[in-house]
C-alpha positions in Angstrom: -66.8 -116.7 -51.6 -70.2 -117.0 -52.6 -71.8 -120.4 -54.1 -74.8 -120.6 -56.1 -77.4 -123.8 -55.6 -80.0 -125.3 -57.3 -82.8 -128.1 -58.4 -83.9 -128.0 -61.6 -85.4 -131.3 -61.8 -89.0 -132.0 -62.4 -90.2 -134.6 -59.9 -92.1 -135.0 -57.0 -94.5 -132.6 -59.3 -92.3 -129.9 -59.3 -88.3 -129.3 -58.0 -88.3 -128.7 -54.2 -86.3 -126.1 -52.2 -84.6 -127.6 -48.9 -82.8 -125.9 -46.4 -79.4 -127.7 -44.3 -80.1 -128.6 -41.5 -76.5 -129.1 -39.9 -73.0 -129.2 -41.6 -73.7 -131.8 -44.1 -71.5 -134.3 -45.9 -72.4 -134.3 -49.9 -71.6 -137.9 -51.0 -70.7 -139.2 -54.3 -73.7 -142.3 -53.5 -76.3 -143.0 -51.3 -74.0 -144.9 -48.6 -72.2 -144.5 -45.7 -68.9 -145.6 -47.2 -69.2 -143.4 -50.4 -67.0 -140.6 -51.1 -67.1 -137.3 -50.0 -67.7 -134.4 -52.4 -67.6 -131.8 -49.6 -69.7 -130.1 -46.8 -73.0 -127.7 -47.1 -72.8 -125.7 -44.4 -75.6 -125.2 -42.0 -78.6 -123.1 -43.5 -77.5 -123.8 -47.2 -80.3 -123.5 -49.3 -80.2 -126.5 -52.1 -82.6 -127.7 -54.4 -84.2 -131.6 -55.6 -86.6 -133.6 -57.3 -86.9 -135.9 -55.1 -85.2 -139.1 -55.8 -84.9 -141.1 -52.3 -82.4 -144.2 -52.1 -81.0 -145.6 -48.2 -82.4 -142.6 -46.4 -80.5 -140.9 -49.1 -82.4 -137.7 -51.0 -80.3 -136.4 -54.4 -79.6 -133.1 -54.8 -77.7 -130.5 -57.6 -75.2 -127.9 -56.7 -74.2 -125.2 -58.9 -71.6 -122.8 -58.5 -71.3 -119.2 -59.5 -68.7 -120.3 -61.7 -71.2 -122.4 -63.6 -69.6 -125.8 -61.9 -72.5 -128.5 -61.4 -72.2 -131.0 -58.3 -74.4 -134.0 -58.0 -74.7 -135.7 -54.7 -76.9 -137.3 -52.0 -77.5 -136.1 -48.8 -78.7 -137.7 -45.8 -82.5 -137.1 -45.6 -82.7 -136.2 -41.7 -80.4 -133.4 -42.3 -82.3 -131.3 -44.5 -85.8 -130.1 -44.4 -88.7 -128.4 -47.3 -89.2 -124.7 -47.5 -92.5 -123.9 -48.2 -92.5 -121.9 -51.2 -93.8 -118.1 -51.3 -97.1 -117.2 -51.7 -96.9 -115.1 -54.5 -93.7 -116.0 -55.9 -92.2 -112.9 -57.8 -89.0 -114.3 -59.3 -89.0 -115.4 -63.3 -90.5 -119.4 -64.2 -87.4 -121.7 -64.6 -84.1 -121.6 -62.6 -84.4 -120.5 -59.3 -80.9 -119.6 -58.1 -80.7 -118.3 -54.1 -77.0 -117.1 -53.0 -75.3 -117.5 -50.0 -72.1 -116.9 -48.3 -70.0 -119.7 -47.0 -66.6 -120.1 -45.7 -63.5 -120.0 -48.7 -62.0 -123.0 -46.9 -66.0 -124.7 -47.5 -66.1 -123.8 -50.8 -62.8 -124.9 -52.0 -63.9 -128.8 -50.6 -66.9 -128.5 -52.4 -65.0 -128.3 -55.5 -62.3 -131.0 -55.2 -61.2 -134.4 -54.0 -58.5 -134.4 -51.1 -55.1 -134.4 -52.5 -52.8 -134.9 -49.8 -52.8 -136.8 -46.4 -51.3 -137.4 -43.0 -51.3 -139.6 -40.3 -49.8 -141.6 -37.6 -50.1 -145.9 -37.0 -48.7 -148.0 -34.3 -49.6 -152.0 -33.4 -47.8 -155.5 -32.6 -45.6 -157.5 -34.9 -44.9 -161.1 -35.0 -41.7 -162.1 -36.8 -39.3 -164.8 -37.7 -35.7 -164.7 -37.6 -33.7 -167.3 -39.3 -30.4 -168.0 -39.2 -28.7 -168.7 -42.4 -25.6 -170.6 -40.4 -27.5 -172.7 -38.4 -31.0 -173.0 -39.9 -32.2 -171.8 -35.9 -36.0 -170.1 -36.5 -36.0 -166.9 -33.8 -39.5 -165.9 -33.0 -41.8 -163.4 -31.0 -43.5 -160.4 -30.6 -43.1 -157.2 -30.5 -44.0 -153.9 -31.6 -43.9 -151.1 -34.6 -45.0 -147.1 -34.8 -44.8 -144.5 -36.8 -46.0 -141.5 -39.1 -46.8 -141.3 -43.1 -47.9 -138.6 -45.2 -49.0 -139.0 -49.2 -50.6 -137.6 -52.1 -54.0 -139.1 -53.8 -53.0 -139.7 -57.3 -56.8 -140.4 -58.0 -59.2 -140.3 -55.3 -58.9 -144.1 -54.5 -55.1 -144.3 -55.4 -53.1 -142.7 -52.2 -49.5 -143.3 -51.8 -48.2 -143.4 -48.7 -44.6 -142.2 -47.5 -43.7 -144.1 -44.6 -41.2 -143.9 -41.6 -41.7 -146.5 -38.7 -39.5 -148.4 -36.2 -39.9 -152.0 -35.5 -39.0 -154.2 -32.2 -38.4 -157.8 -32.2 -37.9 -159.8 -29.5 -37.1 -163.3 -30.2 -36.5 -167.0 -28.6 -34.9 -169.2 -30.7 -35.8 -173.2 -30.9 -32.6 -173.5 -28.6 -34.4 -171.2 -25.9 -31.6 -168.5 -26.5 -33.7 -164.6 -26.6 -32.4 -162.6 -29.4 -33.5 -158.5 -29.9 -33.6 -156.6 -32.6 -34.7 -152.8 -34.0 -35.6 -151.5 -37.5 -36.1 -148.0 -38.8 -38.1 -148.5 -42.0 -38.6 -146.2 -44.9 -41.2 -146.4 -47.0 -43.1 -145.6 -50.6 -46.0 -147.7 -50.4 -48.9 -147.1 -52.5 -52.9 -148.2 -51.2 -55.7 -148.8 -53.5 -59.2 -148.0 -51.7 -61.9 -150.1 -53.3 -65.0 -148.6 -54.2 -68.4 -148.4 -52.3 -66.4 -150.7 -49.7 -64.4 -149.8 -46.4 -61.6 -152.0 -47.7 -58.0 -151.1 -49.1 -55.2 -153.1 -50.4 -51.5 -151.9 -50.5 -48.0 -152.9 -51.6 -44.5 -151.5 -51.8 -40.9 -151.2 -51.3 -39.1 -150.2 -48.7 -35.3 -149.8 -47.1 -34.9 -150.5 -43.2 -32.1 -149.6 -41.3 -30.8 -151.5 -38.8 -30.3 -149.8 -35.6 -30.0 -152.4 -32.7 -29.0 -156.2 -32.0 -29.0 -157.7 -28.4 -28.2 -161.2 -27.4 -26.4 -162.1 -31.0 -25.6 -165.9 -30.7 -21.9 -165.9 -31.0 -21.7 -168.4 -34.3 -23.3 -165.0 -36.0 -20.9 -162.7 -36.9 -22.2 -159.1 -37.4 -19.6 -156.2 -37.1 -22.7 -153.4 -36.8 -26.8 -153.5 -36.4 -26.2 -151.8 -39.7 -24.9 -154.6 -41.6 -28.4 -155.6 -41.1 -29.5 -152.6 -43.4 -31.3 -153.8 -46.7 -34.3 -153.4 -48.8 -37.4 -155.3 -48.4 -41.3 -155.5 -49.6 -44.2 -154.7 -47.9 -47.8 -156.1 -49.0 -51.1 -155.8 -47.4 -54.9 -154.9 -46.2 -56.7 -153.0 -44.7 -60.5 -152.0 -43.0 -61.0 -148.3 -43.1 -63.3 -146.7 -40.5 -65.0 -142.9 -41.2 -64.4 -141.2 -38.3 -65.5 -137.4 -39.2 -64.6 -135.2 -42.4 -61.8 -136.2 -44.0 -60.5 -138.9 -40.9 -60.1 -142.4 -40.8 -59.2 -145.1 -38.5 -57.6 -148.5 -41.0 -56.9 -151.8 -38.9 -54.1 -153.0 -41.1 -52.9 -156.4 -41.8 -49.4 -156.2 -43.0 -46.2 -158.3 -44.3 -42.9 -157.4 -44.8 -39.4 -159.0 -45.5 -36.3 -157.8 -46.3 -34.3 -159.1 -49.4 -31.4 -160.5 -47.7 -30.4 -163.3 -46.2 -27.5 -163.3 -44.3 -26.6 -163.6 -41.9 -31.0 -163.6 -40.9 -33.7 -163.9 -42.7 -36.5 -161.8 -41.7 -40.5 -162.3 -42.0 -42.5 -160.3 -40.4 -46.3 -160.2 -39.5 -48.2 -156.5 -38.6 -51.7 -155.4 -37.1 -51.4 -152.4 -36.6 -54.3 -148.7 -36.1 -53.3 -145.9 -38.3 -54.6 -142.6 -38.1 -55.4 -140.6 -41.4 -56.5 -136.9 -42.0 -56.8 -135.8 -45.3 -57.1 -132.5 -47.2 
């Protein structure tokens, strides 16, 4: 596929003609943290006037099919092209095709709609016990995969399947066990020009496992345990390349029921996220 780019501007004196350097990241603003329009390959051939902000230089884009990109560029990654000596193309738009990978093309044109990833960390959590008033609590651990759609390109939700591990001592000294297999919708809302996101959401978590059960607790199966619960939380979001991120998330959760535990349950956990 074949794009088409340009600068039309007038500044600097006249528009500029700058070649790509290195496979480039066009971002919505002049920050690290900014979105990603897409790539310019290596050797792309883009136009500007000249506007400089953070080490950032603006450019156009303009595809063959007449779509118009604005973006910044980091300024080490491109370079000038010295313009002919006797130019022999028509005064006003310069256009200068090249061929670049479909796959490159199609990102240039749109936001990433779909994503995938994988998270795993410690828990802390409470157990307390509606029959005796008994607070269980310890540490232990969670992991797990999601997957999602971007509903707007700071809007994800997430789809979520982890399993969580408790391990317990009561106030009485007595160890108590426990395992969760939790399910998930949980949408994220990534706040603009910062590496911060915010998220909240329902889900159902099976109970799959109880050791050590204090014998005043009656419980005929792990899966009486079974219930729906909320999740709420934050998270820092880290750039890693194209389209990946590493998010330290701080997470709470809780299921809706009470008896014959009530659960509260503390999370920091690394997820991995590739998008597309």
């Amino acid at each position: 596929m074949a794009l088409c780019f340009w600068g039309g501007l007038s500044a600097w004196g006249a528009s500029k003609e700058l070649r790509v350097l290195r496979d480039t990241e066009l971002k919505q603003q002049p920050t690290e943290q900014a979105d990603v329009l897409g790539v310019l390959p290596q050797d792309s051939m883009v136009g500007t006037a000249g506007h400089r902000e953070n080490g950032y230089l603006h450019i156009n884009v303009e595809t063959e099919n007449d779509e118009h990109l604005e973006g910044w560029v980091l300024e080490t990654n491109v370079v000038e092209v010295a313009p002919p000596a006797h130019p022999t193309h028509p005064k006003g738009k310069q256009r200068r095709k090249i061929h670049i990978p479909q796959d490159e093309a199609a990102l240039l044109k749109r936001d990433p709609s779909f994503l995938y990833g994988v998270l795993a960390g410690a828990n802390y959590s409470i157990a307390q016990a509606d029959n005796s008033g008994i607070n269980y609590s310890g540490i232990g651990f969670s992991g797990g995969a999601f997957a999602g759609i971007f509903v707007s390109n700071n809007f994800p939700v997430h789809f979520e399947v982890t399993y969580s591990n408790m391990n317990l001592v009561g106030e009485d000294g007595q160890a108590l066990g426990f395992g969760f297999l939790e399910l998930g919708i949980i949408p994220h809302y990534i706040l603009p020009m910062l590496p911060l996101e915010i998220f909240g959401g329902l889900q159902y978590a099976f109970g799959l496992s109880v050791g050590n059960l204090p014998r005043n607790v009656t419980l005929e199966s792990p899966s009486d345990l079974s219930n729906f619960g909320l999740q709420i939380g934050a998270g820092y979001r880290i750039p890693l390349a194209y389209y990946i991120d590493m998010t330290a998330r701080f997470r709470y959760s809780t299921l809706f029921q009470r008896s014959p535990f009530a659960f509260h349950i503390l999370g920091l956990l690394l997820s991995l996220e590739f998008g597309g």
